[in-house]
N, C-alpha and C positions, 0 to 999 in steps of 0.2 A: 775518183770523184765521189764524195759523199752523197746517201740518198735517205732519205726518212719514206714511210709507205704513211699512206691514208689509212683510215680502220675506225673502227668504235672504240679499243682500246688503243692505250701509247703502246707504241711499236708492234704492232700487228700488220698483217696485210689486209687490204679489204678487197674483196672480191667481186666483180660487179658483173651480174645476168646480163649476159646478150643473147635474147633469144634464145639459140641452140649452144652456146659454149659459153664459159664465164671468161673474162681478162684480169688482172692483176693491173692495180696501176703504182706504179712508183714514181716516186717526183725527185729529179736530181737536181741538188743545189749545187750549179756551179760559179757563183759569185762568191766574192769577201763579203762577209757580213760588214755591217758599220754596229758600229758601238757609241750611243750619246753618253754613256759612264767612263769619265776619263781615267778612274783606278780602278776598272778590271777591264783585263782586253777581251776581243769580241772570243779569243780562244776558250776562254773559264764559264766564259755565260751561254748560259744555249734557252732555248725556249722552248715553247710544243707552241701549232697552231690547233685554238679551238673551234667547232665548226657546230654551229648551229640551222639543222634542217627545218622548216619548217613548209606548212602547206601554202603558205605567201611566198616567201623566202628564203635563201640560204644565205646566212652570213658565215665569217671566216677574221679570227685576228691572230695574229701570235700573242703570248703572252709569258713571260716570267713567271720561275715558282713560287714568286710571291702574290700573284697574279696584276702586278701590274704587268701596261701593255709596253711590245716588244715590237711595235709598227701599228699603222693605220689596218681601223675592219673596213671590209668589203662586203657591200650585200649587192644579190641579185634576186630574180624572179626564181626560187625553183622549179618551174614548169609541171609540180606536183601531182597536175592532171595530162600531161601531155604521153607519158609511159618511160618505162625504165630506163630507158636512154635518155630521154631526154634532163635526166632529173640525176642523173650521173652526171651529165656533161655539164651542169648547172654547179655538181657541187665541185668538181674538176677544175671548174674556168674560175672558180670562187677563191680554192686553197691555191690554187697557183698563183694568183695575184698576195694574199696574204704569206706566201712563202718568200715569195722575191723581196716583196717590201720589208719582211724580218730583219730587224736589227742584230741579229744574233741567232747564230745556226739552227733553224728550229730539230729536234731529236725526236719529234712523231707529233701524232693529231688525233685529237678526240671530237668523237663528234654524238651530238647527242640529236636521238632520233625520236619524235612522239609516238605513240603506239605499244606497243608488247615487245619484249624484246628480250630476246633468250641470248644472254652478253656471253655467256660459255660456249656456244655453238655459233655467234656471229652473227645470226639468223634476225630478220625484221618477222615475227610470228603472226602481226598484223598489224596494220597502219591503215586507217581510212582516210586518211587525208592525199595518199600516193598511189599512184597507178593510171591506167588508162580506160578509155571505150574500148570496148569492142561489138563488134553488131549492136550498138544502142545500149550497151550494158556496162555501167563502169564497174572494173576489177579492181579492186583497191589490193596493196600490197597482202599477201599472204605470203606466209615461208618464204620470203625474199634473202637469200645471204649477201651481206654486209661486212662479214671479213674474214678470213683463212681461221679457223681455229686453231 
């Protein structure tokens, strides 16, 4: 079964804190793609899904490398202020739905993050828009990693 990973860059792994241990997430595609281009089949065309975080929202669409689109975008709440988890499972439940609906096998995901962002190390360096309370005190992301180097 084919799989493509999440990450900042195409085909990277991203990595996502929990707490005390990080996970890895991969997404397997196990359906046929459809194809609305009737001379090339769904085999020759393949897409990336791109994924847009922000501190309202996470959106998510596939898209062709000529950047038209390759299926309907999805946006959700990213729960920006609820904490690392919660803002994982936001952008998780977002690419997944923009995976299925892919017209055409997506081969990885970019996704762009606001803040400071060390792309060679994976690493979210600082984001004020992401993170949680703790005893009354919001943490906004620091040194968060974001995808396997």
């Amino acid at each position: 079964m084919p799989s493509i990973s999440l990450c900042l860059l195409f085909n990277t792994t991203l990595l996502f804190p929990n707490r005390s241990n990080a996970f890895r997430l991969r997404l397997d595609l196990s359906r046929r793609c459809r194809s609305s281009d009737a001379k090339i089949s769904p085999v020759q065309r393949q897409c990336v899904i791109g994924v847009d975080l922000g501190g309202t929202n996470v959106r998510a669409g596939a898209f062709y490398d000529d950047g038209s689109t390759a299926g309907p975008k999805f946006s959700h709440p990213s729960r920006a202020q609820e904490g690392t988890v919660a803002i994982i499972d936001a952008i998780t439940s977002t690419v997944r739905q923009a995976v299925a609906a892919a017209e055409a096998p997506p081969v990885g995901v970019g996704m762009a993050v606001p803040g400071h962002i060390d792309n060679a190390a994976g690493i979210v360096r600082w984001a004020p828009n992401f993170g949680e309370t703790v005893d009354g005190v919001f943490r906004y992301w620091e040194n968060v990693p974001l995808k396997q180097p």
